[in-house]
ZAMARGU-4260 file (C-alpha; in steps of 0.2 Angstrom, whole numbers, plus 5000, padded with zeros to 4 digits):
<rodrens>
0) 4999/5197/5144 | 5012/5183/5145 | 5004/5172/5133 | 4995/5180/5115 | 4976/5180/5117
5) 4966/5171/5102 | 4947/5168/5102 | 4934/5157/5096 | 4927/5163/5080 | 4913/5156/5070
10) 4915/5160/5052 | 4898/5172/5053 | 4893/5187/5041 | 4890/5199/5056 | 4910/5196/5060
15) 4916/5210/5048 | 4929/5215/5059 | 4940/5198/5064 | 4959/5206/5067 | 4950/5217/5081
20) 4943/5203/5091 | 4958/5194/5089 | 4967/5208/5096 | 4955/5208/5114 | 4963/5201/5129
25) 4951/5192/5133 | 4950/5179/5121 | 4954/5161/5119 | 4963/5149/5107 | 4959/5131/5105
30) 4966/5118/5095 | 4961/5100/5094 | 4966/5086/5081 | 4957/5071/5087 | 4937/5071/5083
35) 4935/5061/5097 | 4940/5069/5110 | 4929/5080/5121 | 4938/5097/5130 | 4935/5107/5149
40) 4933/5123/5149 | 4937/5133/5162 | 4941/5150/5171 | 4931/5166/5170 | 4914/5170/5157
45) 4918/5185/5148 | 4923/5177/5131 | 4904/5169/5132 | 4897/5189/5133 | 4900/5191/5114
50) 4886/5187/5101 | 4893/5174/5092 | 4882/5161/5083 | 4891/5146/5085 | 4888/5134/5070
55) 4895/5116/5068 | 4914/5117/5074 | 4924/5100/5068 | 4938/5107/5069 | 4946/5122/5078
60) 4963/5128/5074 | 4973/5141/5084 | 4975/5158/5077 | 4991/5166/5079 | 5003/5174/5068
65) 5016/5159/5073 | 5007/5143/5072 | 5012/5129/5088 | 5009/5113/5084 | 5003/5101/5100
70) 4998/5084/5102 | 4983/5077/5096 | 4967/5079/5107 | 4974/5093/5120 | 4967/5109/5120
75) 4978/5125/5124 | 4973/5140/5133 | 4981/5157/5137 | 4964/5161/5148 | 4957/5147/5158
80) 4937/5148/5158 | 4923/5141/5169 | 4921/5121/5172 | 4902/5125/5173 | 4901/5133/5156
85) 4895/5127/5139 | 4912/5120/5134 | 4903/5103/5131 | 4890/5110/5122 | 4903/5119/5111
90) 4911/5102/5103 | 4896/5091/5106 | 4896/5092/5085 | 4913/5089/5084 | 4914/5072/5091
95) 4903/5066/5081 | 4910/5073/5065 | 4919/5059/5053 | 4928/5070/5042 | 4945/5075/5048
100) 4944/5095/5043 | 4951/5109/5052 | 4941/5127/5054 | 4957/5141/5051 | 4955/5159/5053
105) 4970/5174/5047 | 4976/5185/5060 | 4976/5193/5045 | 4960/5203/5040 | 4962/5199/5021
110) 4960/5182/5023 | 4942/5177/5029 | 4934/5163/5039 | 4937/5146/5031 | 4936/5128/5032
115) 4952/5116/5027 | 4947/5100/5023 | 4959/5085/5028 | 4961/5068/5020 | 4949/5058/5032
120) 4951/5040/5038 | 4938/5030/5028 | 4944/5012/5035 | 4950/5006/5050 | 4967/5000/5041
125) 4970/5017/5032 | 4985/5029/5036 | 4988/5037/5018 | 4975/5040/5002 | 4977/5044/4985
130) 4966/5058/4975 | 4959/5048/4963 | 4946/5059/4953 | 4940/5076/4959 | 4919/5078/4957
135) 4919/5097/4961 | 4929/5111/4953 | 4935/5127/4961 | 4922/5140/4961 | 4908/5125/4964
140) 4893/5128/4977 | 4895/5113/4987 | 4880/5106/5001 | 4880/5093/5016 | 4879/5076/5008
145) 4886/5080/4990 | 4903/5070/4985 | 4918/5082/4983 | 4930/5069/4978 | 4936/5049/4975
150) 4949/5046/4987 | 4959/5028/4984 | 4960/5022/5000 | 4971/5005/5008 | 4956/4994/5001
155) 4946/5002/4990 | 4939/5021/4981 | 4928/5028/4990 | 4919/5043/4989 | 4921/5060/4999
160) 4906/5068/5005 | 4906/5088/5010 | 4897/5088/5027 | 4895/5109/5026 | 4887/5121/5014
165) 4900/5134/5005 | 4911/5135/4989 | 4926/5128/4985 | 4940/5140/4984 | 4955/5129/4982
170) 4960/5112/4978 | 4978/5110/4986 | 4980/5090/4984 | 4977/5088/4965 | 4966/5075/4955
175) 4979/5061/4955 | 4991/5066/4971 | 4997/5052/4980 | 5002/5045/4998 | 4992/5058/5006
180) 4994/5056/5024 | 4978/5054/5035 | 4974/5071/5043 | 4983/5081/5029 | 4975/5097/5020
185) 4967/5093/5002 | 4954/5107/5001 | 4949/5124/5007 | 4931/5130/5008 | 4923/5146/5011
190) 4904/5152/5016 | 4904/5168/5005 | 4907/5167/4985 | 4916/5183/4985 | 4930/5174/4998
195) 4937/5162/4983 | 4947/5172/4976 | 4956/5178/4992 | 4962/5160/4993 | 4971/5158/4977
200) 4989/5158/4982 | 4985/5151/5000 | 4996/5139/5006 | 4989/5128/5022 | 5004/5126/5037
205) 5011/5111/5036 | 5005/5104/5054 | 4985/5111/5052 | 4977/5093/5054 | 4990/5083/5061
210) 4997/5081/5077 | 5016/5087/5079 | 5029/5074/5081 | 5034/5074/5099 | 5052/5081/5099
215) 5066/5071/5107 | 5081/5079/5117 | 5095/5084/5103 | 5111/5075/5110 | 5125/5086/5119
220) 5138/5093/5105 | 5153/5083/5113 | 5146/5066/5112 | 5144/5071/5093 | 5158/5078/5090
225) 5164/5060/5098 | 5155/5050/5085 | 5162/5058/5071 | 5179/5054/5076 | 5177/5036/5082
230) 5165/5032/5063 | 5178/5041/5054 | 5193/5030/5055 | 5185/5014/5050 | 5179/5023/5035
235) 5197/5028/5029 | 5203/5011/5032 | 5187/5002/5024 | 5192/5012/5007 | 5209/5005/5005
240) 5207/4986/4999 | 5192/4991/4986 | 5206/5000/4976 | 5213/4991/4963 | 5231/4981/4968
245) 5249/4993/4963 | 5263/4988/4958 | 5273/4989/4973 | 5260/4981/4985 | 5253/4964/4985
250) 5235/4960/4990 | 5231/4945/5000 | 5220/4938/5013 | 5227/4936/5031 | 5225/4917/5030
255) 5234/4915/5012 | 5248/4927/5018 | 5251/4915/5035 | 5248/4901/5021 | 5261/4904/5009
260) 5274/4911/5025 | 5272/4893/5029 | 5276/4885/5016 | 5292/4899/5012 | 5282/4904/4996
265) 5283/4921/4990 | 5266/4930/4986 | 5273/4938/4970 | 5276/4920/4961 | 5255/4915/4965
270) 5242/4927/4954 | 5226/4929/4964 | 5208/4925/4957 | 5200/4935/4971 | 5190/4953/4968
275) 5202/4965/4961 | 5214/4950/4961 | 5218/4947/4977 | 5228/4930/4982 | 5215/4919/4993
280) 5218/4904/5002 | 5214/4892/4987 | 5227/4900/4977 | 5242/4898/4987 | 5234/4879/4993
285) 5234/4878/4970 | 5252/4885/4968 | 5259/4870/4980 | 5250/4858/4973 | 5258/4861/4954
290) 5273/4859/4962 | 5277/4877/4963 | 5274/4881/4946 | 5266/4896/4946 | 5246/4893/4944
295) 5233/4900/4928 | 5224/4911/4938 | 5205/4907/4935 | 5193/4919/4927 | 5186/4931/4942
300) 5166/4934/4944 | 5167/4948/4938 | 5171/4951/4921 | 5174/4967/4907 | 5161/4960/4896
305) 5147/4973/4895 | 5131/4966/4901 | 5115/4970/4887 | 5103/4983/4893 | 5085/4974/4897
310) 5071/4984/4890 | 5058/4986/4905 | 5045/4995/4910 | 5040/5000/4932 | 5024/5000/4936
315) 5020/5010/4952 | 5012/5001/4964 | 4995/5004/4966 | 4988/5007/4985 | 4979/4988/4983
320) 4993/4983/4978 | 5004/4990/4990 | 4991/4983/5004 | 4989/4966/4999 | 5010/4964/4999
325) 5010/4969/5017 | 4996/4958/5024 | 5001/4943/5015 | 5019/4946/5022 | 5012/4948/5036
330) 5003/4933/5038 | 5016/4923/5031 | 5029/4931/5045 | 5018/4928/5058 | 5003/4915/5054
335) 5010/4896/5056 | 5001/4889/5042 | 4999/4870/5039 | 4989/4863/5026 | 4975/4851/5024
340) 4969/4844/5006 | 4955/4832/5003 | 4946/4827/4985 | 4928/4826/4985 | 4917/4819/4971
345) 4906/4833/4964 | 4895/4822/4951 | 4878/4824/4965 | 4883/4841/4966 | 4884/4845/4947
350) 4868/4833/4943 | 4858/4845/4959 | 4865/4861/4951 | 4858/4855/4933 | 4841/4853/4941
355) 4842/4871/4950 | 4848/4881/4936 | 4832/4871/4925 | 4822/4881/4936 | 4830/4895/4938
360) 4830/4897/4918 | 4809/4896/4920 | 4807/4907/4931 | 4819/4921/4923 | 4833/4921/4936
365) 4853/4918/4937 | 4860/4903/4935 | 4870/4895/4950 | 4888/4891/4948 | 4899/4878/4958
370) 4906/4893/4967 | 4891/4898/4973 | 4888/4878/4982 | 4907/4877/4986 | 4901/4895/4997
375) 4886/4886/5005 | 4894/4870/5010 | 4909/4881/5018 | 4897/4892/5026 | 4888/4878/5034
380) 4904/4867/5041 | 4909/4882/5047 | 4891/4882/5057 | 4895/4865/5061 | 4914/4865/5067
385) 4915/4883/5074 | 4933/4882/5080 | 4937/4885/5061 | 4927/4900/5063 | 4939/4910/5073
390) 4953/4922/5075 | 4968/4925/5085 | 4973/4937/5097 | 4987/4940/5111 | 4975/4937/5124
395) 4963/4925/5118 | 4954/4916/5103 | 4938/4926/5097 | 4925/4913/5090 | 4913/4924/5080
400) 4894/4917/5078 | 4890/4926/5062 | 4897/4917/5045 | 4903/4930/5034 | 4913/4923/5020
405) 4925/4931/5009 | 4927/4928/4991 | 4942/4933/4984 | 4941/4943/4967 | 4954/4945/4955
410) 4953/4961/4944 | 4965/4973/4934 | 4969/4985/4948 | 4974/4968/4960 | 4966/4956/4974
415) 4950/4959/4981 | 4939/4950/4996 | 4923/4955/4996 | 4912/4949/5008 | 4893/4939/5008
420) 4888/4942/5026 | 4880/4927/5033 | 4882/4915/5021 | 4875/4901/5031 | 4857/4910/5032
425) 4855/4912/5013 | 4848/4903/4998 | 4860/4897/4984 | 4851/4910/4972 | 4855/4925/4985
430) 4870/4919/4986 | 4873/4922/4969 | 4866/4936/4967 | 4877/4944/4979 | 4894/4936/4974
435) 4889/4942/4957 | 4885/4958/4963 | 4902/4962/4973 | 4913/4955/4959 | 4906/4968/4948
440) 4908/4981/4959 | 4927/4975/4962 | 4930/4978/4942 | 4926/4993/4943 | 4936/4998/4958
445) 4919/5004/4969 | 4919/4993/4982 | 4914/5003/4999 | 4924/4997/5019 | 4906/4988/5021
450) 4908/4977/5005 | 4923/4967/5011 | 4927/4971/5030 | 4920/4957/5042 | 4924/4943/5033
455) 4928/4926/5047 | 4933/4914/5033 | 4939/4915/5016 | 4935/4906/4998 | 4950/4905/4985
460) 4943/4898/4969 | 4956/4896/4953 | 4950/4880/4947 | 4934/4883/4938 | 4942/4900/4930
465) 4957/4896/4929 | 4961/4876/4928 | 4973/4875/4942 | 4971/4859/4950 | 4976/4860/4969
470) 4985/4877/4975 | 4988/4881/4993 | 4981/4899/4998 | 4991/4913/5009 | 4980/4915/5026
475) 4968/4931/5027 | 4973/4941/5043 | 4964/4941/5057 | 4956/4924/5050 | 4962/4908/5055
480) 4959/4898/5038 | 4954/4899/5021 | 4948/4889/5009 | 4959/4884/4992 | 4946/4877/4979
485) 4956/4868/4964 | 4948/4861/4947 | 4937/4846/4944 | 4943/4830/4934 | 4936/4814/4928
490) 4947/4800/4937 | 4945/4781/4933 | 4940/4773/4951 | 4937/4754/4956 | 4917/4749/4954
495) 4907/4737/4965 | 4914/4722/4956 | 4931/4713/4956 | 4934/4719/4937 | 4923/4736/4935
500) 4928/4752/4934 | 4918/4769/4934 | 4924/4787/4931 | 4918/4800/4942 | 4923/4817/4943
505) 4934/4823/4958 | 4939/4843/4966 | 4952/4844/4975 | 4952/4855/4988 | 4965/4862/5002
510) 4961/4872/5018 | 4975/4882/5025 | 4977/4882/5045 | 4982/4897/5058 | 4990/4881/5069
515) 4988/4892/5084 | 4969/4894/5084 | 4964/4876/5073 | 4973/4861/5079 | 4974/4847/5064
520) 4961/4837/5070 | 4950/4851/5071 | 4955/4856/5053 | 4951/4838/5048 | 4936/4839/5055
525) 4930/4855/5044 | 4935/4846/5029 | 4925/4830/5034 | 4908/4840/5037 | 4913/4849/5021
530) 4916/4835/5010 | 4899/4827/5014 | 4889/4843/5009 | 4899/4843/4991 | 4895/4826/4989
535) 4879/4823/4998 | 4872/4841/4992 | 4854/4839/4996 | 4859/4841/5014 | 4863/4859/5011
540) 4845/4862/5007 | 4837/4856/5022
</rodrens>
């Protein structure tokens, strides 16, 4: 046959023989990268004659003694089968499989059935992981729902669960292997215990899990050939003024050589403060006005003195780290911010939270902090003004229904934003409870895609930790605001009488704005209904 004949093969115990059926005509080879997508099978039914037990396929990849990379999602086929077969049926576990690894078999027969296990996507953001820490050893009986690994993902570590029985017979991304691309091979697993040590000098190919990069037409050696030439005289001429000035040759700029030509001076009277000592404009425009005297020339830039070595250390980024730099870049690049700021008096709020942290104390529960009312009174302006609760998007503005607020978390490994999911629904005490909850959980670097995705609004707080008095916070994206929460201070401010004075404590507080979903008076109004729940906090409990 034109085309090399492959088959199907589940990795069953009654296949003792697997180079001989790969060697039949009539077989099949089928690859597929995306677990999504769901292939047709057609042409004739023989390759459905054989007893083959087919199991849970995730992944299929073609078995050849070349490997062809293809585009992800397409199937390839040297033998076309029937329309009306199972071919469905076959994949219908596939699609719903999460984990992005790849079934292999050897053309070679001392190499048995096995399963390589690809980084998966564990967020919607994520394109790259790091191996964190590796819960299972090589040799290790591993079973559906046990964790094999801590993979550090975009946002947070997450664990990585095996979704098939078997053993693990190699380890190929390390405990602490970094930028691992999506899709890319971290794990073999085998059915049979005796299979492990067959796979310890195996190497995955380089595009098993991945689609190939679509190749784009080499251009045509003459037009080459052409570029060279045409790129390689500018260089050559680009070297010669960086070379220190001769003797015989004099260096000047075109404008201070047309200068002094002028003015019948001749270049080798001036001295040149320009790199390498080149005579500029300013020098010949100094040497006529001294009379023609010839000129000091004036210390260059660039000195012999040795600069002093400074002792530092790099820190590599972290995958939070590297995350957080390109959102907040990105909503700085692209978010038109303006910002609001508003001080409120929080002594009703402080007296109401001393009276609910008195019961709570009696009836054994957590107390309630300012952060946890600042939460609720956001939560419910947000109810109240719900253009604020929104988010842009090319083709329209999405105004979600549910509050879900963010709380951002600051920790040793960088920024977090965990999430407290209708915020507008619960109690002050749940409220804490779960802010509590999710802060911990952002210490200790186990915060999973549900803990901080969703979020509609986001709360900054630095005053009460910190003591900053009024900061302006960088936009969450896809959010259209967030909230920037500064310290309280007792202020002097005028009483009821002519001559009386009181001192009342006062939060400043600053909301930034996406301009193209929240106009200014929409963002004024947020702040208004939010001010009167800080200062008028028994509204909040109604």
């Amino acid at each position: 046959m034109t085309y090399a004949s492959r088959i199907i093969i589940n990795h069953s115990k009654k296949l003792k023989h697997v180079s001989t059926i790969l060697r039949r005509d009539h077989a099949v080879a089928v690859r597929c990268f995306s677990n999504c997508t769901q292939p047709s099978l057609t042409g004739g039914q023989d390759i459905f004659k054989s007893r083959l037990n087919y199991s849970t396929v995730e992944r299929i990849s073609k078995c050849s003694a070349g490997n062809v990379s293809m585009p992800s999602g397409i199937s390839t086929m040297s033998t076309k089968l029937s329309s009306t077969m199972a071919g469905p049926r076959l994949f219908k576990e596939f699609i719903s499989s999460q984990m992005r690894s790849v079934r292999g078999f050897s053309s070679s027969s001392d190499l048995p059935p096995h399963q390589e296990i690809g980084m998966p996507s564990l967020s919607p953001t994520m394109t790259e992981g790091n191996i964190a820490r590796w819960l299972k050893k090589e040799g290790d009986k591993v079973a559906p729902g046990e964790v094999l690994c801590e993979v550090e993902t975009d946002k947070a570590t997450v664990e990585m669960e095996c979704m098939e029985e078997g053993f693990l017979a190699k380890i190929v991304k390390e405990e602490g292997a970094k930028e691992i691309q999506v899709g890319e091979v971290i794990a073999i697993t085998v059915e049979e215990e005796e299979d492990i040590q067959k796979f310890k000098d195996y190497t995955p190919s380089s595009d098993t899990g991945r689609a190939a990069p679509e190749e784009k037409p080499a251009p045509s050696p003459p037009k080459e050939e052409k570029v060279e030439k045409t790129t390689s005289a500018p260089e050559a001429k680009s070297t010669k003024p960086s070379s220190a000035p001769s003797e015989d040759r004099i260096f000047a700029s075109p404008l201070a050589r047309k200068l002094a030509e002028d003015n019948s001076v001749p270049l080798s009277s001036i001295k040149g403060t320009g790199p390498e000592g080149r005579i500029v404009k300013a020098d010949v425009e100094d040497f006529l006005a001294s009379g023609g005297k010839e000129t000091t020339a004036k210390p260059s830039k660039r000195t012999d003195s040795k600069v002093p070595d400074l002792d530092y250390v790099d820190i590599p980024h972290t995958q939070i780290r590297k995350v957080t730099a390109s959102r907040l870049a990105f909503s700085k690049q692209t978010i038109p911010h303006y910002y609001l700021t508003v001080d409120t008096c929080v002594d009703k709020m402080m007296g109401l939270r001393s009276q609910l942290n008195s019961f709570q104390e009696a009836s054994g529960g957590k107390r309630i902090s300012v952060n946890d009312l600042v939460i609720k009174a956001a939560a419910l302006a947000l109810r109240k003004v719900p253009q604020c609760n929104s988010s842009w998007t090319d083709e329209y503005i999405r105004q979600f229904k549910n509050v879900n607020i963010n709380v951002a978390v600051q920790t040793e490994n960088g920024l977090y934003v965990p999430v407290v999911k209708d915020a507008d629904k619960k109690g002050l005490s749940t409220i804490g409870e779960e802010v509590r909850f999710l802060a911990q959980k952002a210490k200790e670097n186990s915060l999973k895609p549900e803990d901080y995705e969703g979020g509609t609004f986001t709360v900054s707080n630095l005053g009460g930790p910190f003591g900053i008095k009024q900061f302006c916070a960088v936009i969450n994206p896809p959010q259209a605001a967030i909230l920037a929460i500064g310290s309280a201070e007792k202020r002097v401010v005028p009483g009821t009488g002519p001559d009386q004075y009181n001192v009342a404590s006062y939060m400043s507080v600053t909301l930034s704005c996406d301009h193209r979903v929240i106009d200014g008076a929409i963002g004024a109004e947020w702040l208004k209904a939010f001010k009167g729940y800080i200062e008028t906090p028994e509204s909040m409990l109604l």
